[in-house]
TIKERO-280769 format. One record per residue (C-alpha): x, y, z; residue in three letters. Coordinates in steps of 0.25 Angstrom, whole numbers, plus 5000, padded with zeros to 4 digits. Layout:
<r <X Y Z> 'ALA'> ...
***
This chain:
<r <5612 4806 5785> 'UNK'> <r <5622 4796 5792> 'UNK'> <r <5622 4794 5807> 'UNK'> <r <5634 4802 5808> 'UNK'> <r <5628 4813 5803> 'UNK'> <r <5614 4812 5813> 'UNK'> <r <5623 4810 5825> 'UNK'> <r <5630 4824 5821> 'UNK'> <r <5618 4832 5819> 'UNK'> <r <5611 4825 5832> 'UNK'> <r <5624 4828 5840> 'UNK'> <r <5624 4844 5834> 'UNK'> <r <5609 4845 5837> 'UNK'> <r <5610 4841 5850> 'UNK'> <r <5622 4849 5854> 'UNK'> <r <5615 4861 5849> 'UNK'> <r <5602 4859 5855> 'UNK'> <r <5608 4856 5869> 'UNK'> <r <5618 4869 5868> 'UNK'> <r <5607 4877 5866> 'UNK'> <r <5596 4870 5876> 'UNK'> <r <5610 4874 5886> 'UNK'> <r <5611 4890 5881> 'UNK'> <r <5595 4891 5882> 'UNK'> <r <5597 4886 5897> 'UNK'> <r <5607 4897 5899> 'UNK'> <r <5599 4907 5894> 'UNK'> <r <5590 4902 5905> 'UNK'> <r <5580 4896 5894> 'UNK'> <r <5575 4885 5896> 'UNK'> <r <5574 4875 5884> 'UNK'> <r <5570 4863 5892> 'UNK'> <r <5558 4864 5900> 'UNK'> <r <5565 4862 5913> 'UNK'> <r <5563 4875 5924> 'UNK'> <r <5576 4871 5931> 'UNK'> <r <5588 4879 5922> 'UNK'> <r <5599 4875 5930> 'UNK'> <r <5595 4859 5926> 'UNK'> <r <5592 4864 5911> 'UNK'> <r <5606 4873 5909> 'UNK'> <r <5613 4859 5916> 'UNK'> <r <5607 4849 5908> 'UNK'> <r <5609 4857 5895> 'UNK'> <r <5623 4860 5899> 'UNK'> <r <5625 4845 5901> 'UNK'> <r <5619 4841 5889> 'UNK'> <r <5625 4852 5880> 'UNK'> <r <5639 4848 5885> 'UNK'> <r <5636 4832 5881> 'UNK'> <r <5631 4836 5869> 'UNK'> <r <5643 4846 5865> 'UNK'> <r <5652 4834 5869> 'UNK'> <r <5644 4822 5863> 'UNK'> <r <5645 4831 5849> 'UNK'> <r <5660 4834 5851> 'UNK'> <r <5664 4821 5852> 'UNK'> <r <5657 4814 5841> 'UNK'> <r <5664 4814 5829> 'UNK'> <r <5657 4822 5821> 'UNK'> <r <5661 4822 5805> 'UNK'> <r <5652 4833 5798> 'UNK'> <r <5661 4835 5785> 'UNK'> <r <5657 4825 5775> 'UNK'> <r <5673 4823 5774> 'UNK'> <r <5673 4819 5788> 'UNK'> <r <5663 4810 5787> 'UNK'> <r <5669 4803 5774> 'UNK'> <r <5683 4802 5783> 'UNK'> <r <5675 4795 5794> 'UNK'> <r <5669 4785 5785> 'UNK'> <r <5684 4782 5779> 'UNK'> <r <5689 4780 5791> 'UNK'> <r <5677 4769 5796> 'UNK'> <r <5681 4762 5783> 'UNK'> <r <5693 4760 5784> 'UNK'> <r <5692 4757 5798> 'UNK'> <r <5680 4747 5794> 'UNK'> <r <5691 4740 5786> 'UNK'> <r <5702 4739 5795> 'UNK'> <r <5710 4749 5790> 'UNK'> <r <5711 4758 5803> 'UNK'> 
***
């Protein structure tokens, strides 16, 4: 697995895990041991937000054809072409 690849599957993971840490704390669960909810619903606001922004900023190539494109274009600008 390239790092490219990790980096996707880490940003995912913690996006999911953080969005729903966030619903749970307004369900009034609490999945973090932490009596205060206002503090758990605005920390997991907070982070859910950074996370969603953190993974739609990245350039994330999933397809194969995207990743192929991407290496293309490093090689050619590796040889000063671009």
């Amino acid at each position: 697995m390239n790092k490219e690849v990790r980096n996707l599957i880490i940003r995912t993971g913690v996006t999911v895990v953080l969005w729903a840490n966030m619903v749970l704390a307004h369900k009034g669960m609490s999945p973090l041991p932490i009596d205060e909810n206002g503090a758990t619903e605005l920390i997991s606001e907070a982070l859910a937000a950074l996370a969603t922004l953190w993974a739609w900023w990245k350039d994330n190539d999933v397809t194969k054809k995207a990743r192929a494109k991407k290496e293309v274009i490093a090689t050619l600008e590796h040889e000063g072409e671009i």
